[in-house]
C-alpha positions as CSV (number, residue, x, y, z in Angstrom):
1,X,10.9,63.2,1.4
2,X,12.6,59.9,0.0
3,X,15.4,59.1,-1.9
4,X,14.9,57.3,-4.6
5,X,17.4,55.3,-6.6
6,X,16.4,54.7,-10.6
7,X,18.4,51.6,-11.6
8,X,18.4,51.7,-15.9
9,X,17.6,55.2,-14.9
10,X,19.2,56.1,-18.7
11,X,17.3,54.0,-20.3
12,X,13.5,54.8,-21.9
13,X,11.5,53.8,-18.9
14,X,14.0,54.5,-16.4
15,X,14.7,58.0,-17.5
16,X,10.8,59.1,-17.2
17,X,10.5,57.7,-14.1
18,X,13.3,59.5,-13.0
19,X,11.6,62.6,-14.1
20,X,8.5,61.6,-12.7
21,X,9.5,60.8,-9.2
22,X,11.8,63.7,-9.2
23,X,9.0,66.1,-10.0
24,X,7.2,64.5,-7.2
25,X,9.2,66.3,-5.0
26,X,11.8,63.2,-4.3
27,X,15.9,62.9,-4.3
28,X,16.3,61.0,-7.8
29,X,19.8,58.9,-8.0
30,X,20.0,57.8,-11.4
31,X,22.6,54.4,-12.1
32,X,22.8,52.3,-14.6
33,X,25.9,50.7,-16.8
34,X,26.5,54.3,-18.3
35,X,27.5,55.4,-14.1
36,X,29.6,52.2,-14.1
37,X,27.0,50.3,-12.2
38,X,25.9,47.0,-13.8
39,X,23.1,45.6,-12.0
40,X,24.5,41.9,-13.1
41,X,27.7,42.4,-11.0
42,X,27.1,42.5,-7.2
43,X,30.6,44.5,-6.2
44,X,29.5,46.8,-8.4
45,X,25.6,46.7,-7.0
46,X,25.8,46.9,-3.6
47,X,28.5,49.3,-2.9
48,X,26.2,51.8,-4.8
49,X,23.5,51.4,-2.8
50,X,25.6,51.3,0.7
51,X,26.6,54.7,-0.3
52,X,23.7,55.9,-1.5
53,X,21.2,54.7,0.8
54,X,17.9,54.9,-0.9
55,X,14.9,54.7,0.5
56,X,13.5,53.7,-2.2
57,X,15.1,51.3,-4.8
58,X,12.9,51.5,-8.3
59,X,14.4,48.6,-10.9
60,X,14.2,49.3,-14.4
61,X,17.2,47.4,-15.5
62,X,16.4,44.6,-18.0
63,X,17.5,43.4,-20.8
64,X,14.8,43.1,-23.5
65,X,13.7,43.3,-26.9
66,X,11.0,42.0,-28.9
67,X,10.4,38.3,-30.5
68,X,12.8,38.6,-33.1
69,X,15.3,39.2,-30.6
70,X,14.4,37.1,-28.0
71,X,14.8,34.5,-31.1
72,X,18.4,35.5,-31.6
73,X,20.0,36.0,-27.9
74,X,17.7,33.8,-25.7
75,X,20.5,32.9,-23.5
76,X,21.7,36.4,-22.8
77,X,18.1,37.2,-22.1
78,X,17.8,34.9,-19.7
79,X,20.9,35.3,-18.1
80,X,21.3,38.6,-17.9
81,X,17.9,39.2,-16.5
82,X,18.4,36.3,-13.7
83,X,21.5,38.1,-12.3
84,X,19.9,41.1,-12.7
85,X,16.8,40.4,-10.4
86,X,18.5,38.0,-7.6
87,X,21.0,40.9,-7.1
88,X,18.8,43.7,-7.1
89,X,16.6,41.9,-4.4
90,X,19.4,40.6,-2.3
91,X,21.5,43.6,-2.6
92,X,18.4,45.9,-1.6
93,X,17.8,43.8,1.5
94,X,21.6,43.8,2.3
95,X,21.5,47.6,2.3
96,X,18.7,48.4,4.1
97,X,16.6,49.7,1.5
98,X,13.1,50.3,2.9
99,X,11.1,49.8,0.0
100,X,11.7,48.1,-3.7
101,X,9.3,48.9,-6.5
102,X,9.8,46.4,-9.4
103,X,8.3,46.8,-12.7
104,X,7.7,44.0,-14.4
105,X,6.4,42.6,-18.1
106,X,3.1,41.2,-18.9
107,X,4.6,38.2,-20.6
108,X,4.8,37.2,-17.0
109,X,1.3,36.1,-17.3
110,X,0.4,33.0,-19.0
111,X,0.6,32.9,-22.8
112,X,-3.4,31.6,-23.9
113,X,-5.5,33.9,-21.3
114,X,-7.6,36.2,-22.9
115,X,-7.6,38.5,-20.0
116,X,-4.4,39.6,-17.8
117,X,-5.9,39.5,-14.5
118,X,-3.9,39.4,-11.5
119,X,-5.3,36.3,-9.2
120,X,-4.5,33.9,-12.5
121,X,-0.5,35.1,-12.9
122,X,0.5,31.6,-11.9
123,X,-2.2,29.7,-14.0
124,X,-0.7,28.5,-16.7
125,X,2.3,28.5,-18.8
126,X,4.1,31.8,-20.4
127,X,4.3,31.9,-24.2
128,X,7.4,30.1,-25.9
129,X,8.6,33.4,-27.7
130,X,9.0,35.2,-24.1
131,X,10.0,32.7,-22.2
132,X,13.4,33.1,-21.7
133,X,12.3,36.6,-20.5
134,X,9.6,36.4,-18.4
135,X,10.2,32.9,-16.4
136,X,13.3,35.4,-14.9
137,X,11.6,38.7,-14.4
138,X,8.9,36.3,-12.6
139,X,11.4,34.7,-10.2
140,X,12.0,38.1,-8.7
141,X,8.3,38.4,-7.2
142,X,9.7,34.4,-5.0
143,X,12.8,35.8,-4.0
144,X,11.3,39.2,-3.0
145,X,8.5,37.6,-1.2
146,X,10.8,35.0,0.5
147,X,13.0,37.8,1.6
148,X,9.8,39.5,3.1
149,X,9.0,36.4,5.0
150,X,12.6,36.0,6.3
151,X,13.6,39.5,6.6
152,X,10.6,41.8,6.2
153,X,12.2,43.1,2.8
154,X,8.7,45.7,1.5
155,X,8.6,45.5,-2.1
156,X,5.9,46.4,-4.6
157,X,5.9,44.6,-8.0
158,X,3.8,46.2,-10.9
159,X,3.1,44.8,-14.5
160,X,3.2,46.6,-17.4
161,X,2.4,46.0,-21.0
162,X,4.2,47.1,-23.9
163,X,5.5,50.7,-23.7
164,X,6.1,53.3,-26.6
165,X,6.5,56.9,-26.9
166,X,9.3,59.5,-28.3
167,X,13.1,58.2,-27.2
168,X,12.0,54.7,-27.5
169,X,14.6,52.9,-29.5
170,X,13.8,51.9,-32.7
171,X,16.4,49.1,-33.9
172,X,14.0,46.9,-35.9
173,X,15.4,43.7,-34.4
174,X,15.7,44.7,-31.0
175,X,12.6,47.1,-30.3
176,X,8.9,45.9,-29.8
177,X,7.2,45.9,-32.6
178,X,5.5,49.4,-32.7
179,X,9.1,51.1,-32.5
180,X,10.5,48.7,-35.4
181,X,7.1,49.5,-37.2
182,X,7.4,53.1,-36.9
183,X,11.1,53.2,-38.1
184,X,9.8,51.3,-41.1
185,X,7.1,53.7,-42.1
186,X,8.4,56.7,-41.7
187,X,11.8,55.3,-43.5
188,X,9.8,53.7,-46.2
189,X,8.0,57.1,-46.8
190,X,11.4,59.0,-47.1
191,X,12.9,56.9,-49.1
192,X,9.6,56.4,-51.4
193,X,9.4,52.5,-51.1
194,X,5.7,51.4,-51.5
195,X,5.4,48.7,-49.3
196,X,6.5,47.6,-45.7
197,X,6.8,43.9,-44.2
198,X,5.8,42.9,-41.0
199,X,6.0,39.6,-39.2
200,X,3.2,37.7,-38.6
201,X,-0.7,37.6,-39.5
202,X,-1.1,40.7,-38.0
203,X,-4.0,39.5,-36.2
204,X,-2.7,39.4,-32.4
205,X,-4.1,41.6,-30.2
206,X,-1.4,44.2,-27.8
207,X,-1.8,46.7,-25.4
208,X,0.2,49.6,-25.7
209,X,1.1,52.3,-23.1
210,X,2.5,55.7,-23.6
211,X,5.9,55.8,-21.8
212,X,5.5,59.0,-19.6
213,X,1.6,57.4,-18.2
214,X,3.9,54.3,-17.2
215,X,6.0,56.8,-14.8
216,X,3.3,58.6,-13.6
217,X,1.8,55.1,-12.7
218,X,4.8,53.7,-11.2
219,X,5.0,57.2,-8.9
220,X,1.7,56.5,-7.8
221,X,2.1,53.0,-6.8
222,X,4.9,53.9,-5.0
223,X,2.8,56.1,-3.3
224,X,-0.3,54.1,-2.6
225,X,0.7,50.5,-3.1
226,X,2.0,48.1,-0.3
227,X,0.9,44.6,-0.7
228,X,3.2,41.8,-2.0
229,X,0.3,41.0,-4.5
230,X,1.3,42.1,-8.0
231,X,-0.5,45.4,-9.3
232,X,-1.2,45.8,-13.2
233,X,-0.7,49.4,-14.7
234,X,-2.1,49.5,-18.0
235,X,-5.3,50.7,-20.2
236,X,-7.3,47.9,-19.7
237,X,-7.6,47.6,-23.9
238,X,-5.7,47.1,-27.1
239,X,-5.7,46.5,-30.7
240,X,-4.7,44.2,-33.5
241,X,-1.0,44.5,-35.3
242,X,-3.4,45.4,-37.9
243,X,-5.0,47.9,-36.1
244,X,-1.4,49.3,-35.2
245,X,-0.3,49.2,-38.0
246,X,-2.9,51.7,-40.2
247,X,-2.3,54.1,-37.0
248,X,0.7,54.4,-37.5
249,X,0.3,54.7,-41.6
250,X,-2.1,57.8,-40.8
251,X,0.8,59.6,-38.6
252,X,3.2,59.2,-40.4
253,X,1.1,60.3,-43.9
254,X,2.0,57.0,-46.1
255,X,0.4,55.5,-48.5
256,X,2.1,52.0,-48.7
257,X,1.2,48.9,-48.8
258,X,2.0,46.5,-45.9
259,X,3.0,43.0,-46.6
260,X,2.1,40.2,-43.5
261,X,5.4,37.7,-43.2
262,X,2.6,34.7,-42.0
263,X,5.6,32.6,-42.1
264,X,7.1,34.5,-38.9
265,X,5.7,33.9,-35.4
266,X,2.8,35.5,-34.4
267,X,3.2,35.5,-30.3
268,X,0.6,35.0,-27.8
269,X,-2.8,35.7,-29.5
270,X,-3.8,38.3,-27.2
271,X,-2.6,40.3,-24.1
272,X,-4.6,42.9,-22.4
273,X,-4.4,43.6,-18.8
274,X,-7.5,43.8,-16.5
275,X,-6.9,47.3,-14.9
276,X,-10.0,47.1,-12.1
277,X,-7.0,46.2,-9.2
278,X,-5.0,49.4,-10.2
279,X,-8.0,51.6,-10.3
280,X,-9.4,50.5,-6.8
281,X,-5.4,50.9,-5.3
282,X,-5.3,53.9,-7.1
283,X,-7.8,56.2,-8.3
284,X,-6.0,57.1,-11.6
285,X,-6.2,56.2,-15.0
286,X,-3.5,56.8,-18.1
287,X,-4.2,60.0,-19.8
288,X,-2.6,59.4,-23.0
289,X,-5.1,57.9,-26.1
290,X,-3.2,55.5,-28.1
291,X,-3.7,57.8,-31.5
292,X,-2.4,60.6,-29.8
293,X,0.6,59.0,-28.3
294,X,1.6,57.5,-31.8
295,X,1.0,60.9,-33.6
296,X,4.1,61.9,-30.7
297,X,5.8,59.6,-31.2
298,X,6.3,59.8,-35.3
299,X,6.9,63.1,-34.8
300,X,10.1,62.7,-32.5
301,X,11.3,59.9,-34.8
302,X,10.8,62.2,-37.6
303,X,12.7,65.0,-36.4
304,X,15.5,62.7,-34.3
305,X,15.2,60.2,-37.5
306,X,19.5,60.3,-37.7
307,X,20.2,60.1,-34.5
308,X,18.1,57.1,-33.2
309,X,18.9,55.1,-35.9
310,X,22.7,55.6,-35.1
311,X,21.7,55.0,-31.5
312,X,23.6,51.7,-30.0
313,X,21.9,48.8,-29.3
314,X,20.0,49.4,-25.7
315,X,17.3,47.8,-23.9
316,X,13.6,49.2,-25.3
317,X,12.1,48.7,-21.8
318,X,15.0,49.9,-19.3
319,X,18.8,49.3,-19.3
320,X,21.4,47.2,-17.2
């Protein structure tokens, strides 16, 4: 029965992977900044996991938001997340931990593919609007794998594309853009305003995964997954900002207009991840249709519509 440390374990992901592994039957640590442990600061890093002595070390700790924010605070981005992955690796090996699972973005991949597939991850460049926070979350995979060949560190690294579902954070700068889009709607229809912008052409093309699937994933990769190649957890299919965006309108009973900011930057044109690796590794599949998940998630903005928006600015994807 392993122990299993969550680091960001208070933030979106990191919380339902906590729950996940936990009802899995394993010990769940849970540490983040909120326990006083900030992954960027080694003396704070390693001493935790000295004492806690995990088996397994699961890294959700980022620091992440969508374009408009990357846009704003790319050098904190980038920063934050390079400390954040050399220490988790090094401090990981330096306390014995027998097995990291890192969860990764899909802006990892190369900006102009058409399909995420996991043999072409170093074929190309990553898209400008993501760079500053992919090019580090991608540096983890070398140090991890040089620490394997040195020190016979095991580590796991899956990708992931965008993630939603209810406790997401909403902030419309800092969220990805279905969280600042649902925020929008649902506020536009309480306070009766007929229209809603949204950056872009709304043409390019995302993936979207409900929150909870993405821990059940991540349990069973832990589970099943050993090899220093990176594993893709997704649906495999997506749709338009467009597409998004009259889902959304539909769940949250609008009848709006949206206006396309063509001006703003669209992002890569497309990312979907091929899934055929994580099927073969794993025999599973996300259970949660994207209509569904949407309709779940307006509803716990609608009834927590106060407090999220009062919520401080956190990571949408995991927490330092």
């Amino acid at each position: 029965m392993e122990k299993v440390l969550v680091l960001g374990g208070h933030g979106f992901l990191g919380a339902a992977v906590a729950a996940a592994f936990a009802a899995g039957g394993r010990t769940v640590v849970v540490r983040s900044r909120r326990d006083g442990v900030d992954a960027r600061d080694v003396t704070a890093l390693l001493p935790c996991l000295e004492a806690e002595r995990p088996d397994w070390l699961v890294n959700c700790a980022a620091h992440v938001g969508g374009i408009a924010y990357n846009a704003r605070c790319p050098v904190a981005i980038y920063e934050d997340n390079l400390l954040i992955g050399f220490n988790v690796v090094r401090c990981a090996r330096q306390a014995g931990v027998a097995k990291l699972i890192n969860v990764m973005p899909n802006c990892t991949y190369p900006g102009e593919m058409e399909l995420y597939s996991e043999p072409r991850w170093w074929d190309g460049p990553m898209h400008p609007t993501v760079l500053t926070y992919g090019m580090p979350r991608k540096a983890v995979w070398v140090h991890a794998w040089a620490c394997q060949q040195q020190f016979g560190l095991r580590s796991i690294h899956l990708v992931l594309p965008n993630l939603y579902g209810p406790r997401d954070h909403f902030d419309i700068i800092r969220s990805h853009a279905l969280g600042a889009l649902i925020r929008k709607v649902v506020d536009a229809r309480e306070q009766g305003l007929g229209t809603v912008e949204i950056w872009g052409t709304g043409a390019p093309v995302r993936e979207w995964m409900y929150v909870e699937d993405a821990a059940a994933g991540i349990l069973r990769a832990a589970e099943r997954y050993d090899a220093m190649d990176i594993l893709n957890l997704g649906c495999g299919k997506g749709c338009s900002i467009r597409e998004l965006a009259e889902l959304v309108r539909a769940a949250a009973n609008w009848r709006g207009e949206f206006v396309y900011a063509t001006d703003r930057p669209d992002g890569a044109p497309r990312k979907i991840l091929d899934t055929g690796r994580m099927q073969a590794a794993l025999d599973w599949w996300p259970p949660t249709p994207l209509r569904e998940g949407i309709v779940a998630t307006v509803a716990w903005y609608e009834q927590h519509r106060r407090a999220a928006a009062a919520l401080p600015t956190a990571a949408s994807a995991g927490e330092t």
